[in-house]
C-alpha positions as CSV (number, residue, x, y, z in Angstrom):
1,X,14.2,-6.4,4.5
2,X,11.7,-8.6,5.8
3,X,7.8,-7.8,5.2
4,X,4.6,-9.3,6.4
5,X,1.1,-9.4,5.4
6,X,-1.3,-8.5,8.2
7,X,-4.4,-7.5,6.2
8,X,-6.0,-8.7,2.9
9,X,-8.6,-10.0,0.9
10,X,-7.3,-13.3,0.9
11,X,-6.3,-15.9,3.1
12,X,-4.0,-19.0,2.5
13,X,-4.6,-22.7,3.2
14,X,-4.0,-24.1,6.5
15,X,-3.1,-20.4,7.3
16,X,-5.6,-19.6,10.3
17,X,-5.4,-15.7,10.5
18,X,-8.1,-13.1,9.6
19,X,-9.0,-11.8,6.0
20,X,-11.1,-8.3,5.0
21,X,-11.2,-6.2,2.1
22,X,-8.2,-4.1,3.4
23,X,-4.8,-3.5,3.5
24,X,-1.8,-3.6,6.1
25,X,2.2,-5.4,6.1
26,X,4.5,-4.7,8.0
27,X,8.2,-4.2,6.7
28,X,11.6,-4.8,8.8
29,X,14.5,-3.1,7.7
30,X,17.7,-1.6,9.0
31,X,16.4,-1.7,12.6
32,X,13.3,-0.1,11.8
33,X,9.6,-1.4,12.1
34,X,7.4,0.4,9.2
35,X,3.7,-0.5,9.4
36,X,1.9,0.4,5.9
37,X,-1.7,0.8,6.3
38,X,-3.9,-0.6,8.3
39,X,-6.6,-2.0,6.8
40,X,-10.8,-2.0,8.1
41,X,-11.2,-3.2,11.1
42,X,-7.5,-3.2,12.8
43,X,-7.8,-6.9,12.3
44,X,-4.0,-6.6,11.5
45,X,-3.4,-6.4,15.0
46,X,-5.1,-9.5,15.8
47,X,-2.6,-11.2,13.3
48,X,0.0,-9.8,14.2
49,X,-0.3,-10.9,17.8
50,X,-1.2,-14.5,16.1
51,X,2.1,-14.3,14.2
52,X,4.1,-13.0,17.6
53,X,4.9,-9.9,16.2
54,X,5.1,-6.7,18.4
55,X,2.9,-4.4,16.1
56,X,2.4,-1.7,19.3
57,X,6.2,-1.2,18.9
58,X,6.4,-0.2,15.2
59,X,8.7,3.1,14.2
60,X,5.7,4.8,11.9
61,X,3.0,4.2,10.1
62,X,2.7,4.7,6.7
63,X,-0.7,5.4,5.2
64,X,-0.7,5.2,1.1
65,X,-4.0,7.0,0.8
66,X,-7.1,8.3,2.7
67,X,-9.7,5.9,1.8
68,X,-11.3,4.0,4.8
69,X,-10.1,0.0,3.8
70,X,-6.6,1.4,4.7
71,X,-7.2,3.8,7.3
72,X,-10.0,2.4,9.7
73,X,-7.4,0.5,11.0
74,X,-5.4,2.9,12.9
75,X,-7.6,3.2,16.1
76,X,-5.8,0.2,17.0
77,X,-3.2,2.7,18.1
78,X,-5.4,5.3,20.0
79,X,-4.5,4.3,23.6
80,X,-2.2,6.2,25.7
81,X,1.8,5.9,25.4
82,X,4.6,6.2,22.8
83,X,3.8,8.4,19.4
84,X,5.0,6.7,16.7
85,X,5.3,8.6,13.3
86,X,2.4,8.8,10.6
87,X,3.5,9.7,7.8
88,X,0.9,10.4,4.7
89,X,0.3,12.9,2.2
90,X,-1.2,16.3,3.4
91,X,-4.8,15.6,1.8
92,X,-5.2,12.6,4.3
93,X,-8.0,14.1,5.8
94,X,-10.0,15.7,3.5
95,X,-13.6,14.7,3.2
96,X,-14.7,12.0,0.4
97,X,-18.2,10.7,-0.4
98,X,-19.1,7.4,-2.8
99,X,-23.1,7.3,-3.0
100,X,-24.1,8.9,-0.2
101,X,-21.2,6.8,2.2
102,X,-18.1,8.6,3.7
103,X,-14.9,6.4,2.8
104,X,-12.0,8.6,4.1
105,X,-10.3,8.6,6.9
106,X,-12.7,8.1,9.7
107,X,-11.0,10.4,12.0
108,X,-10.1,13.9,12.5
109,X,-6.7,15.6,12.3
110,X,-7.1,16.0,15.7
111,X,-7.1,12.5,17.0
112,X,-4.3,11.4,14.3
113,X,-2.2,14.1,16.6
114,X,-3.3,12.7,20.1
115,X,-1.4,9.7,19.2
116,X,0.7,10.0,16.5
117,X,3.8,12.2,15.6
118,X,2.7,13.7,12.9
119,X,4.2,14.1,9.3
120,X,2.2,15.0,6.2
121,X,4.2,15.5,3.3
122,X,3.7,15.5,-0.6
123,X,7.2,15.2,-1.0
124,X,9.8,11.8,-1.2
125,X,10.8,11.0,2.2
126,X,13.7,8.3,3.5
127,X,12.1,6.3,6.2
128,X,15.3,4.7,6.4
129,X,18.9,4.5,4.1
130,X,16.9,2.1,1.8
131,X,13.4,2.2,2.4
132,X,11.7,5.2,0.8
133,X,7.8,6.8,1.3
134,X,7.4,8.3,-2.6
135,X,5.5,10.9,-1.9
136,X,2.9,12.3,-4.5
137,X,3.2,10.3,-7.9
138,X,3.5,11.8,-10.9
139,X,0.9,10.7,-13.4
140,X,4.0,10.2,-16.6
141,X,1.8,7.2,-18.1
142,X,-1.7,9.2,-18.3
143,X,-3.8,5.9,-19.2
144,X,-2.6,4.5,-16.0
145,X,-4.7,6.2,-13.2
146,X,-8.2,5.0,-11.3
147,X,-10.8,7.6,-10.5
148,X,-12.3,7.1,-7.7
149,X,-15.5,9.4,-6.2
150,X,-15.3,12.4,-3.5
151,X,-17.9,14.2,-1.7
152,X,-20.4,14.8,-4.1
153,X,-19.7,12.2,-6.3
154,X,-17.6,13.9,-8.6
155,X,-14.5,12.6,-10.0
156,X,-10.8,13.1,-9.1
157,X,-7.7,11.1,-9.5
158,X,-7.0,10.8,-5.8
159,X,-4.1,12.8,-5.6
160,X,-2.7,11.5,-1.9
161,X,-2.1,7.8,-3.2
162,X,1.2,6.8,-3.0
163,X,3.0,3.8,-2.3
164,X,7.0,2.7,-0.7
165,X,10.1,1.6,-2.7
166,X,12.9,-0.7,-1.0
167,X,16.3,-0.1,-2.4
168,X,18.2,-3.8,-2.7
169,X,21.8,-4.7,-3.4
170,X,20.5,-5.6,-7.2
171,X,17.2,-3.3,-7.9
172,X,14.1,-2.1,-6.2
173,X,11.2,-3.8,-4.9
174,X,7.8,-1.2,-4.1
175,X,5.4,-1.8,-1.5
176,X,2.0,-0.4,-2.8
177,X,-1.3,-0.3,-1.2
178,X,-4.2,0.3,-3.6
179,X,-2.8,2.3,-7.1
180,X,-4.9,4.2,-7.4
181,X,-2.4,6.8,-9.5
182,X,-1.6,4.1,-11.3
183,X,1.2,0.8,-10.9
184,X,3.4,1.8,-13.8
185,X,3.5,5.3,-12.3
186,X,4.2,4.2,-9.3
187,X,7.1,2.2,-10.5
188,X,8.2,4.6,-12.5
189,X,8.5,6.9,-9.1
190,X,10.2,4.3,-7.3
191,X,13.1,3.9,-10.2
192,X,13.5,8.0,-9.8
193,X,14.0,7.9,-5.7
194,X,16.1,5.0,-5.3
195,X,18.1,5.8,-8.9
196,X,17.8,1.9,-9.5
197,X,16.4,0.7,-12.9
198,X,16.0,-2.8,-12.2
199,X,12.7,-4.0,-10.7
200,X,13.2,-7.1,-8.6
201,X,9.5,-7.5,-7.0
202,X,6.3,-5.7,-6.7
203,X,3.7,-6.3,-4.2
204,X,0.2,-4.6,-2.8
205,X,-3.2,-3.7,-4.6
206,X,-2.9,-2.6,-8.4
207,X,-6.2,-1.5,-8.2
208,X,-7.4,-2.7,-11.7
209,X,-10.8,-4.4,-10.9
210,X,-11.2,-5.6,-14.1
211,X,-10.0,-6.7,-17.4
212,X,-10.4,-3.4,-19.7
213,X,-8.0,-1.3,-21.7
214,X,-6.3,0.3,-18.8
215,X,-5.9,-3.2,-17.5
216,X,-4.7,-4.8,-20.4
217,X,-2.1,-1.4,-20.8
218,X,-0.7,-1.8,-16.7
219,X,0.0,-6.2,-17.8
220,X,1.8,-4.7,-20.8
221,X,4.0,-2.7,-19.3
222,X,4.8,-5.0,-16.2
223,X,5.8,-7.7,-18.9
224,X,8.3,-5.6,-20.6
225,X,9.6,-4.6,-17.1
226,X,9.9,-8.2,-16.9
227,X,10.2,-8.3,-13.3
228,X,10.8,-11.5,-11.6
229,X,8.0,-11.4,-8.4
230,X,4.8,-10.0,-8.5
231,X,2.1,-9.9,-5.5
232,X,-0.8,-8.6,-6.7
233,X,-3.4,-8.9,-4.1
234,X,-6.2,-6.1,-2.2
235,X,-7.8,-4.5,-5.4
236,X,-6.5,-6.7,-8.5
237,X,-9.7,-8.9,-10.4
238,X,-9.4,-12.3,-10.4
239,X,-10.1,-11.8,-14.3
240,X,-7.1,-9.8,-14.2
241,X,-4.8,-11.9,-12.6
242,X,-5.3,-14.6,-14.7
243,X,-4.9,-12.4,-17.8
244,X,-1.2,-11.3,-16.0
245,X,-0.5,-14.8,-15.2
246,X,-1.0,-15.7,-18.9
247,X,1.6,-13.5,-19.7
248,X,4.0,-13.5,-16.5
249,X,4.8,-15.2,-14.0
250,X,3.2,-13.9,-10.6
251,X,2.6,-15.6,-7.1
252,X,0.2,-16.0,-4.4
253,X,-0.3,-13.3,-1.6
254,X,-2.5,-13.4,1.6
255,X,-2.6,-13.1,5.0
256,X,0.7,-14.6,6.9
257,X,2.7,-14.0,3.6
258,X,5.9,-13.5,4.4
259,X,9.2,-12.0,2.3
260,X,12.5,-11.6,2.7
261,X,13.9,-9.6,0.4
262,X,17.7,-8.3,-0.2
């Protein structure tokens, strides 16, 4: 599988693509183009087309939650032709509020369907023989869950937020976009779908955004997991990746990153 980093916070040296506080890659596999998220301002198109990749041409999109930095993105795709797939979990499109500003999806059921084949699932789902969506994640490490805010400002644990798994030839590497129900869970979900206990690589946003007890519980864990490539990138604290780096190796990610992975 080959994967790609269209949006992020960061940018590399000598790398001359565009950065935002979003998310998108895209990942090859098995003659099958799956775009995850798309970030803000659809500004992984604009690298993608700087990269020469075909991003109009992708199989699906994948979207690992609702909120806006992963979403905005998609009205890249609302031009007449092709469908491709969207998968997502069924609450995609519910309404969410932070202090008085709307950060869900920006757009209505309705336009998702004018464009998009539409599949909204809380369940697993194979995108291909070895790439998996994960569906809703159970919450089996309870400590290891952000709350973010919804319309009214209340709290909930964001309950659409899920992330992909890759099955290799030696273990499983997960695709995540923010983690917001939590890394460890979402590992812990990938090992049950692809029925491999050996994690090879993580990469994506573990949304810990700063160096607490929750954070200091998710480095914990991914040390004993002892897994050989980590990407944090998107939501992780610089604090916090220095405090993982302390205790693990881990490696850059930006913008133009690309992996191959077997």
């Amino acid at each position: 599988m080959k994967l790609t980093i269209l949006s992020d916070n960061n940018t590399l040296i000598d790398r001359y693509l565009l950065g935002e506080p979003g998310f998108s890659c895209l990942l090859e596999t098995e003659g099958r183009r799956i775009l995850l998220d798309t970030g803000y301002f659809g500004i992984f198109a604009q690298n993608a087309e700087a990269l020469n990749i075909d991003w109009r041409n992708v199989d699906a999109v994948v979207l690992s939650h609702c909120h806006d930095d992963h979403t905005r993105g998609l009205s890249a795709f609302f031009t007449p032709g092709r469908k491709p797939k969207l998968v997502a979990h069924p609450a995609l499109f519910r309404r969410l509020v932070c202090q008085g500003l709307a950060i869900g999806c920006p757009y209505p059921r309705s336009k998702a369907e004018r464009y998009f084949d539409l599949c909204l699932t809380a369940d697993p789902l194979a995108l291909t023989e070895n790439l998996f969506y994960l569906g809703a994640i159970p919450r089996t490490v309870p400590l290891d869950q952000d709350r973010t805010l919804r319309e009214g400002d209340g709290l909930e644990f964001t309950p659409d937020d899920t992330a992909l798994a890759y099955r290799g030839r030696e273990g499983v590497y997960v695709i995540t976009g923010c983690s917001h129900s939590g890394i460890c869970n979402i590992i812990e979900q990938a090992k049950r779908i692809t029925g491999q206990s050996r994690v090879l690589g993580v990469i994506g946003g573990f949304h810990l955004r700063q160096l607490d007890e929750r954070s200091k519980a998710a480095i914990e864990y991914l040390k004993g997991e002892n897994i050989p490539h980590l990407y944090p990138c998107h939501c992780t604290a610089l604090s916090v990746k220095v405090a993982m780096g302390q205790e693990m190796h881990i490696e850059e990610v930006g913008v133009g990153t690309s992996l191959t992975w077997e």
